[in-house]
LUMKOLFI-331371 format. One record per atom (N, C-alpha, C): residue in three letters; x, y, z; atom name. Coordinates in steps of 0.2 Angstrom, whole numbers. Layout:
REM residues N
@rest->ALA, xx->X, yy->Y, zz->Z, atom->CA
...
//
This chain:
REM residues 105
@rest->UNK, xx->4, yy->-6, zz->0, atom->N
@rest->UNK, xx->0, yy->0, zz->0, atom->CA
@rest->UNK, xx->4, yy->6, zz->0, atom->C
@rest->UNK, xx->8, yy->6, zz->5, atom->N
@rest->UNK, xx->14, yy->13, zz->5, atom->CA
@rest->UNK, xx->17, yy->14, zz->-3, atom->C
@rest->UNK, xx->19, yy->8, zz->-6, atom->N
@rest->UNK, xx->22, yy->9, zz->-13, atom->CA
@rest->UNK, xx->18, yy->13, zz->-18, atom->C
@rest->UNK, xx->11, yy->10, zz->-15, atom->N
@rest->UNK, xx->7, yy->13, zz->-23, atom->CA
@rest->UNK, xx->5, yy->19, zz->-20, atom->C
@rest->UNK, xx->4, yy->24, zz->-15, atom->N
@rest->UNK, xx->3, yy->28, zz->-13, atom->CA
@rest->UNK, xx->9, yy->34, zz->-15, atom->C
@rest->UNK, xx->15, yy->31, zz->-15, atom->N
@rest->UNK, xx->21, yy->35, zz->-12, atom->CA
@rest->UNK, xx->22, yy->37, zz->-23, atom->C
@rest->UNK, xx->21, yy->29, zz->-27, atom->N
@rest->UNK, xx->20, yy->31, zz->-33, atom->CA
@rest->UNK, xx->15, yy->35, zz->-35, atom->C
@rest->UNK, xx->11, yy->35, zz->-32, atom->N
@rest->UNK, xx->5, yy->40, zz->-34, atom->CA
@rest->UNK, xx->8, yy->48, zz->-33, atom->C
@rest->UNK, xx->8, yy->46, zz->-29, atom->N
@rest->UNK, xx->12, yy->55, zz->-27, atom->CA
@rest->UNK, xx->18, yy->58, zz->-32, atom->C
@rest->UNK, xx->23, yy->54, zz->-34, atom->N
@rest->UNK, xx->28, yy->53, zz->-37, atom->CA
@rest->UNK, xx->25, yy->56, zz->-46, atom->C
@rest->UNK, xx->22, yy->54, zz->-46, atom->N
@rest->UNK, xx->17, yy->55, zz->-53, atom->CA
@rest->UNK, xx->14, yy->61, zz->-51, atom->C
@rest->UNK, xx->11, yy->63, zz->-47, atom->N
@rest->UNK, xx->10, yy->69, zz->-44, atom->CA
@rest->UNK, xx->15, yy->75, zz->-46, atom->C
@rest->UNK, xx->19, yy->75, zz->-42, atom->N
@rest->UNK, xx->26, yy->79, zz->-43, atom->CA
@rest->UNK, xx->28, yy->79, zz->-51, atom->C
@rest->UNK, xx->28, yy->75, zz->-53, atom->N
@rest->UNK, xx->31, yy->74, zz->-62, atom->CA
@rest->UNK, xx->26, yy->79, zz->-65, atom->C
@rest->UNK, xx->19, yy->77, zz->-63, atom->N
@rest->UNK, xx->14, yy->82, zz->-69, atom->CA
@rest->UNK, xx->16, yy->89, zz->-73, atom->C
@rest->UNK, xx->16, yy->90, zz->-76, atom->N
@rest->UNK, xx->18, yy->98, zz->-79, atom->CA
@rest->UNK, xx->11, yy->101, zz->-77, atom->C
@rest->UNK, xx->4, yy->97, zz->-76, atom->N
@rest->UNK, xx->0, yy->102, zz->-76, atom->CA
@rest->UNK, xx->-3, yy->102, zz->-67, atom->C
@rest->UNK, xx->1, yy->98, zz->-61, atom->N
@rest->UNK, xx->2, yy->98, zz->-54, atom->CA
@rest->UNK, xx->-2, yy->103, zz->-52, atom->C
@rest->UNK, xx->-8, yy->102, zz->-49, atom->N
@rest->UNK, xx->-10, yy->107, zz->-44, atom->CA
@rest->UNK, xx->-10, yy->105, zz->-38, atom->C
@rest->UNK, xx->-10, yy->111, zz->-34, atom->N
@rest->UNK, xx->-12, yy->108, zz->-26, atom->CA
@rest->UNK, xx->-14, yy->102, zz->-23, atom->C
@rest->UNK, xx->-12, yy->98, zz->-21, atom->N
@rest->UNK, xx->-15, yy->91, zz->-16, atom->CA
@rest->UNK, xx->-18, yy->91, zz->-14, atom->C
@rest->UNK, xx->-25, yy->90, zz->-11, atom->N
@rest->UNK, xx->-26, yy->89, zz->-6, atom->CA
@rest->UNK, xx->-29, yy->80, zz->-5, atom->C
@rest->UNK, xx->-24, yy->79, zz->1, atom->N
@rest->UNK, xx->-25, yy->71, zz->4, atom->CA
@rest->UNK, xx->-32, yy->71, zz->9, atom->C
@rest->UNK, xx->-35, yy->68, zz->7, atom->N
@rest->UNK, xx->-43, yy->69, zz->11, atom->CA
@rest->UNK, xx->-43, yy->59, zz->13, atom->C
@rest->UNK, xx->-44, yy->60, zz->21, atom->N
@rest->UNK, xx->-46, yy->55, zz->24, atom->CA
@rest->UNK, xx->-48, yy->55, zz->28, atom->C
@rest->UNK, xx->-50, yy->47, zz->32, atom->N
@rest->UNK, xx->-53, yy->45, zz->40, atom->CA
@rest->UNK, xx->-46, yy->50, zz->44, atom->C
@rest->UNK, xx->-48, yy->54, zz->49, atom->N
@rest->UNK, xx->-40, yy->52, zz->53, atom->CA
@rest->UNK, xx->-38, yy->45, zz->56, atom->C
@rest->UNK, xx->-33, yy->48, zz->58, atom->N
@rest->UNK, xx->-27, yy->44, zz->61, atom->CA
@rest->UNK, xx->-26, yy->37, zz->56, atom->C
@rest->UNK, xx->-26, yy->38, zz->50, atom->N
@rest->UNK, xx->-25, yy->32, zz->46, atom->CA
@rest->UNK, xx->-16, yy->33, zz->42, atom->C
@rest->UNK, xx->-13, yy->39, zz->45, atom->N
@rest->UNK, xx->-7, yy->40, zz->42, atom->CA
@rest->UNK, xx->-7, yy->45, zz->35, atom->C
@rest->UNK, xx->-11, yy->50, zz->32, atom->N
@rest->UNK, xx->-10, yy->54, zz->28, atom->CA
@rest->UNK, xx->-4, yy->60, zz->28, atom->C
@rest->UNK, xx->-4, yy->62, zz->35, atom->N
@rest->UNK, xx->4, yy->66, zz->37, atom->CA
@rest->UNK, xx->10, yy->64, zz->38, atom->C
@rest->UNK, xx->10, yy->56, zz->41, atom->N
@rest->UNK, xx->18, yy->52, zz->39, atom->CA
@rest->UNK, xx->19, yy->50, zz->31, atom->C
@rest->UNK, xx->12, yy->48, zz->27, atom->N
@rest->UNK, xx->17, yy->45, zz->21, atom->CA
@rest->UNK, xx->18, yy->53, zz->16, atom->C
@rest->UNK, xx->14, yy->59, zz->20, atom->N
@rest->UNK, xx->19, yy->65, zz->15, atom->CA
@rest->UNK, xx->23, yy->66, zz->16, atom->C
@rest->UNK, xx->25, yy->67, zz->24, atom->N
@rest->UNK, xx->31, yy->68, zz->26, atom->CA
@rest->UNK, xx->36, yy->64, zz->24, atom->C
@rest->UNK, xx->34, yy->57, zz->23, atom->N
@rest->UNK, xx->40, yy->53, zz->21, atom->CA
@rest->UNK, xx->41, yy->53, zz->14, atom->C
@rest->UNK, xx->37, yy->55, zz->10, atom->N
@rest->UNK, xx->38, yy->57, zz->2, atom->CA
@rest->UNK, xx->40, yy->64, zz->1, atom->C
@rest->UNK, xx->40, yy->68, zz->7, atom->N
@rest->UNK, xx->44, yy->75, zz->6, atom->CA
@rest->UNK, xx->51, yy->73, zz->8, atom->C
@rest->UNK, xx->52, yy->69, zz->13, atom->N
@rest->UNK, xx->60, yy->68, zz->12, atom->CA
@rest->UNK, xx->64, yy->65, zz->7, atom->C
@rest->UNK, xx->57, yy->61, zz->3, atom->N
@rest->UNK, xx->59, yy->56, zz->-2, atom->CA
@rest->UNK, xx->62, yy->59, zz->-9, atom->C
@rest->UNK, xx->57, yy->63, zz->-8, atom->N
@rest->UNK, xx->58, yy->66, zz->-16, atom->CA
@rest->UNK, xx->58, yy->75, zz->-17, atom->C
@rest->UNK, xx->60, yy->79, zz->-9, atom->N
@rest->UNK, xx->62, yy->86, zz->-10, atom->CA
@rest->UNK, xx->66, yy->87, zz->-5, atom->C
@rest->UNK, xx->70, yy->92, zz->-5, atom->N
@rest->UNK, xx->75, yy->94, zz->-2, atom->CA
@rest->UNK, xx->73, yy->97, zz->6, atom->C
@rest->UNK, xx->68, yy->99, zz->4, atom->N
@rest->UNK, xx->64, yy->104, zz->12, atom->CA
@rest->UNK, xx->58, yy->102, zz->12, atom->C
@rest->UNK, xx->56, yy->101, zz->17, atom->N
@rest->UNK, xx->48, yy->99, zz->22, atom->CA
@rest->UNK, xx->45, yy->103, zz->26, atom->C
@rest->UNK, xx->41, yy->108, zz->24, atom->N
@rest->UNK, xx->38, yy->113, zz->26, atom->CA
@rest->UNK, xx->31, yy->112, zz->30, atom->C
@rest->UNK, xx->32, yy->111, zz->34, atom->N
@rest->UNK, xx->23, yy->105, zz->40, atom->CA
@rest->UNK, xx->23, yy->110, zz->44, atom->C
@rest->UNK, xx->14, yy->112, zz->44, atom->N
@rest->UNK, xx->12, yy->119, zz->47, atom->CA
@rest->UNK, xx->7, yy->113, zz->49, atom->C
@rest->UNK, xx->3, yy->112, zz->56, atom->N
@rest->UNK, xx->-2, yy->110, zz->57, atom->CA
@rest->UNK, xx->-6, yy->115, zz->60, atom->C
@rest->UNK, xx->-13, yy->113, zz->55, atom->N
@rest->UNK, xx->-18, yy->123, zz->55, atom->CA
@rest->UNK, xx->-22, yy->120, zz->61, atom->C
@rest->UNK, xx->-24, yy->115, zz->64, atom->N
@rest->UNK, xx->-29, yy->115, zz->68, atom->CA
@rest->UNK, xx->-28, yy->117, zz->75, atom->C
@rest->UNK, xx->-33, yy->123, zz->77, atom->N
@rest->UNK, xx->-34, yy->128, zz->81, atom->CA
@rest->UNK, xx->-26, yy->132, zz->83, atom->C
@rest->UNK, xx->-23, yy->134, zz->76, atom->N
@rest->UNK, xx->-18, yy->139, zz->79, atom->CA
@rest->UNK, xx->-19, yy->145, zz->75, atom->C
@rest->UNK, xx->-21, yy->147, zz->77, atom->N
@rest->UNK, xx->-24, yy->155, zz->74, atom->CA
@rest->UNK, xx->-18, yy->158, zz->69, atom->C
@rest->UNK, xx->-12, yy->157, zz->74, atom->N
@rest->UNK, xx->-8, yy->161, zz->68, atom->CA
@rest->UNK, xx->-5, yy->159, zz->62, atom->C
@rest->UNK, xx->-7, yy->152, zz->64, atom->N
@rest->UNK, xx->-9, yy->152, zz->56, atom->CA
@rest->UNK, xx->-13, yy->153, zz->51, atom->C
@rest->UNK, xx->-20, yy->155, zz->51, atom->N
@rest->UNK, xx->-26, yy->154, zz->50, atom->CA
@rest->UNK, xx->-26, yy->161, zz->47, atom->C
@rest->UNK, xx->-23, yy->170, zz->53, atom->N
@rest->UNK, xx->-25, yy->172, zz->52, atom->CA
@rest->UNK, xx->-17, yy->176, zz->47, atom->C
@rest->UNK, xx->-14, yy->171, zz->43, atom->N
@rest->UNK, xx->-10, yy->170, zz->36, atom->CA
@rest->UNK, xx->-15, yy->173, zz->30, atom->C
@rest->UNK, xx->-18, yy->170, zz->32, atom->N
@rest->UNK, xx->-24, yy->167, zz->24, atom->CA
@rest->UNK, xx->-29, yy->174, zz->26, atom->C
@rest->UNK, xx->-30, yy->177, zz->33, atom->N
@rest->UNK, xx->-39, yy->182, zz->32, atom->CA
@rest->UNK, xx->-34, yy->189, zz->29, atom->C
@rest->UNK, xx->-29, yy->191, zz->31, atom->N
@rest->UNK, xx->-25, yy->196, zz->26, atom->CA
@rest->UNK, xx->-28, yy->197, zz->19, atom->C
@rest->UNK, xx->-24, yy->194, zz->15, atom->N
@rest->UNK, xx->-24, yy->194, zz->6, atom->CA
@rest->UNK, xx->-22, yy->188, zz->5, atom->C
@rest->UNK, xx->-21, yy->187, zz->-1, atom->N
@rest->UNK, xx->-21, yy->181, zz->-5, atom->CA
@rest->UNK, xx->-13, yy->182, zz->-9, atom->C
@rest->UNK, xx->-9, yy->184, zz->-4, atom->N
@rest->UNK, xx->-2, yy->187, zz->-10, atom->CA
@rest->UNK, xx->2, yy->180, zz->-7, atom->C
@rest->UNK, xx->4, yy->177, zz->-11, atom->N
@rest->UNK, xx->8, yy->172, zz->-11, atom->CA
@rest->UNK, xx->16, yy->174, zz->-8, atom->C
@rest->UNK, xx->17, yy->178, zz->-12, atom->N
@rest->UNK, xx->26, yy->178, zz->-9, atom->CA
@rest->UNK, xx->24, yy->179, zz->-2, atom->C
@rest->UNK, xx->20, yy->184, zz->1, atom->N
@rest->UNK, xx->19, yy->184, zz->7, atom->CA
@rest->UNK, xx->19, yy->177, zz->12, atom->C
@rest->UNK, xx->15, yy->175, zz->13, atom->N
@rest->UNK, xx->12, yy->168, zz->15, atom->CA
@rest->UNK, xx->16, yy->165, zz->15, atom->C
@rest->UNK, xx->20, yy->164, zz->8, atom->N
@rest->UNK, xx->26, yy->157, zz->8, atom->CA
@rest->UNK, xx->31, yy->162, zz->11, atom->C
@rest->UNK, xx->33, yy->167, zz->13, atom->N
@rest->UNK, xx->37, yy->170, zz->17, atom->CA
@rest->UNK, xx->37, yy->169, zz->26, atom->C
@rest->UNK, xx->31, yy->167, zz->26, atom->N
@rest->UNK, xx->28, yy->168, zz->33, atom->CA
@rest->UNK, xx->26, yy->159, zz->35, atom->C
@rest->UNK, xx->25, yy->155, zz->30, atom->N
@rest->UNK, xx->26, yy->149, zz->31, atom->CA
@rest->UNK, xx->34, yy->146, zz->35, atom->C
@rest->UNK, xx->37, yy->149, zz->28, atom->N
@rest->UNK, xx->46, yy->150, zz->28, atom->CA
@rest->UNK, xx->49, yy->151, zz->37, atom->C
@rest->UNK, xx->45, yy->156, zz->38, atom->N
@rest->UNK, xx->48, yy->160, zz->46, atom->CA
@rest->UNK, xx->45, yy->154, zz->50, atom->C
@rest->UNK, xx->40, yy->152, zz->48, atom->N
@rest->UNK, xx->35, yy->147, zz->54, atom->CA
@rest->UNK, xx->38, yy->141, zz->57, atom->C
@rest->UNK, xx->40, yy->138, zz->49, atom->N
@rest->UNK, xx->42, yy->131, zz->49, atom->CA
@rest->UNK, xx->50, yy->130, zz->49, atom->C
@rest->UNK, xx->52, yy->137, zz->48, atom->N
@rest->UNK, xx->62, yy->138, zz->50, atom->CA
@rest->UNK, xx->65, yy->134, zz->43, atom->C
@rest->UNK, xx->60, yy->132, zz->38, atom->N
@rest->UNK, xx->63, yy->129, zz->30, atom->CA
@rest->UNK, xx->63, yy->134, zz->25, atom->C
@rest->UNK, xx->68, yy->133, zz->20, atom->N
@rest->UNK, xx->67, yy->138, zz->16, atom->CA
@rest->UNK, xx->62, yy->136, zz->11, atom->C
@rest->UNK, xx->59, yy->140, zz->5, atom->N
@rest->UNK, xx->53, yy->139, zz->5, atom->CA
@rest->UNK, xx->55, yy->140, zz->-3, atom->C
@rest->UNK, xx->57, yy->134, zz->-8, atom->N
@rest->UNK, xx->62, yy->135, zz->-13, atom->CA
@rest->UNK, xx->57, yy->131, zz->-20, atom->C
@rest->UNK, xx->54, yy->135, zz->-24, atom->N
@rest->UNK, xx->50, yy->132, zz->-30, atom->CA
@rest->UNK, xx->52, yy->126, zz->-31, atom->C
@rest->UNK, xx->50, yy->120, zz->-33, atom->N
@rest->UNK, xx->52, yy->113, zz->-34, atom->CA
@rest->UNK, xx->55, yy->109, zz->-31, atom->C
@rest->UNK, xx->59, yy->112, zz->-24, atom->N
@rest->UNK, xx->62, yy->110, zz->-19, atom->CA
@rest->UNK, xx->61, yy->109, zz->-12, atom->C
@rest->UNK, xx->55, yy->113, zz->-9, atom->N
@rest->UNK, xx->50, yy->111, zz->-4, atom->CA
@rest->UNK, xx->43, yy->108, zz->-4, atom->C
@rest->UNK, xx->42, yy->103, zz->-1, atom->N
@rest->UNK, xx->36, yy->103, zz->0, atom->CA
@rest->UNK, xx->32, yy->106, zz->5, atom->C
@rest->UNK, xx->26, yy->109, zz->5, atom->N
@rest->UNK, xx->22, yy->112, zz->10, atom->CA
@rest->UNK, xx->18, yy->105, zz->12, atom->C
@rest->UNK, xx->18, yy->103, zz->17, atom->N
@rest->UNK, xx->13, yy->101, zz->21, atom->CA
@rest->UNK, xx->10, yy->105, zz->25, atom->C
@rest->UNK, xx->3, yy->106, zz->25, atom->N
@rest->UNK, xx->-4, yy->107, zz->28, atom->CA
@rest->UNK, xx->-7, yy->103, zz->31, atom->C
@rest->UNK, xx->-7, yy->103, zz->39, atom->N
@rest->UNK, xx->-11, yy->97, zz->42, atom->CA
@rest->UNK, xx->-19, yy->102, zz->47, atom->C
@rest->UNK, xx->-24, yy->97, zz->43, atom->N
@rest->UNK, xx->-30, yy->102, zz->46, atom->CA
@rest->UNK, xx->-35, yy->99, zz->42, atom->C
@rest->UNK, xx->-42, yy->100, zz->44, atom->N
@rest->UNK, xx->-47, yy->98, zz->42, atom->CA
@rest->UNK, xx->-49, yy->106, zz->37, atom->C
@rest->UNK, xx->-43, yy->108, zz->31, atom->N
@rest->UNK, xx->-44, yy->112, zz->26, atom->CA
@rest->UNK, xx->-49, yy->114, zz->23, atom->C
@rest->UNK, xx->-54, yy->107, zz->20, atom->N
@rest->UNK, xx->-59, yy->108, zz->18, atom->CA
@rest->UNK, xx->-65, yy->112, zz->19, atom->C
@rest->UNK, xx->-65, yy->113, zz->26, atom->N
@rest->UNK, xx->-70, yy->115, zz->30, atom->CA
@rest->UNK, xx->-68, yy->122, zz->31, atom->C
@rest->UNK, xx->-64, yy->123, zz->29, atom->N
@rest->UNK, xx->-60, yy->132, zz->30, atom->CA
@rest->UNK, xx->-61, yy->134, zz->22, atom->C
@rest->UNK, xx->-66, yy->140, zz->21, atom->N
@rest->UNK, xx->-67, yy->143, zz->15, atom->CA
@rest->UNK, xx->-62, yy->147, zz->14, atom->C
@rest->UNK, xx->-57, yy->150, zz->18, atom->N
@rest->UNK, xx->-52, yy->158, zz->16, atom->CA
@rest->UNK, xx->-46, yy->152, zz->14, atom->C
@rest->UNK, xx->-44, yy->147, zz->17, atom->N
@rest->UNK, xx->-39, yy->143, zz->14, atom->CA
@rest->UNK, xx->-40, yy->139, zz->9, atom->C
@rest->UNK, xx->-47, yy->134, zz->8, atom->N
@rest->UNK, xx->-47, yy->133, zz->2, atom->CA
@rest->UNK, xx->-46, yy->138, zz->-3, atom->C
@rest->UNK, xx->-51, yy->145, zz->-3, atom->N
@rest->UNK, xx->-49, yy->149, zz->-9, atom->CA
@rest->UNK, xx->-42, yy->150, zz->-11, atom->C
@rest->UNK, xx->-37, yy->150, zz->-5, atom->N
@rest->UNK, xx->-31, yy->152, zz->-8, atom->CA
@rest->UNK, xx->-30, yy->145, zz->-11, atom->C
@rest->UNK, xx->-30, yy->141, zz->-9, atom->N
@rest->UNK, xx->-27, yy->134, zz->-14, atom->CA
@rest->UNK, xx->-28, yy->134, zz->-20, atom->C
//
């Protein structure tokens, strides 16, 4: 199961036309260990913000929607640098249910 999950992801990252992830599950079935494990697998840096009930991160997103900001503020949060095709952001939180972060996704 790990393998084909871990190649799912892998084709994930390859696509030219790659949008945002979102990994939707039961909890505590492991969706934050095998990204973690696939961001050390296949990127340089791991950028893991868990959104649930910490406001400062939450209130990232009710500012604006400017991207260099956010991922600079990510960058600060998580002590990684924040490097196009070299980081992965990992988001742990029940995102779906958040309208101001979906939109930015």
């Amino acid at each position: 199961m790990k393998r084909t999950i871990i190649s799912q992801l892998k084709s994930w990252k390859e696509s030219p036309y790659r949008k945002p992830l979102i990994l939707a599950g039961a909890r505590q079935v492991g969706k934050t260990y095998i990204l973690k494990e696939f961001g050390k697998q296949e990127y340089d840096n791991v950028a893991y913000i868990n959104c649930d009930g910490n406001s400062e991160i939450a209130d990232i997103f009710e500012e604006n929607y400017d991207m260099s900001r956010i991922l600079m503020i990510i960058g600060a949060i998580t002590k990684q640098p924040i490097v196009p095709g070299k980081t992965l952001i990992i988001g742990s939180s029940d995102i779906s249910s958040d309208t101001t972060v979906m939109q930015c996704v």
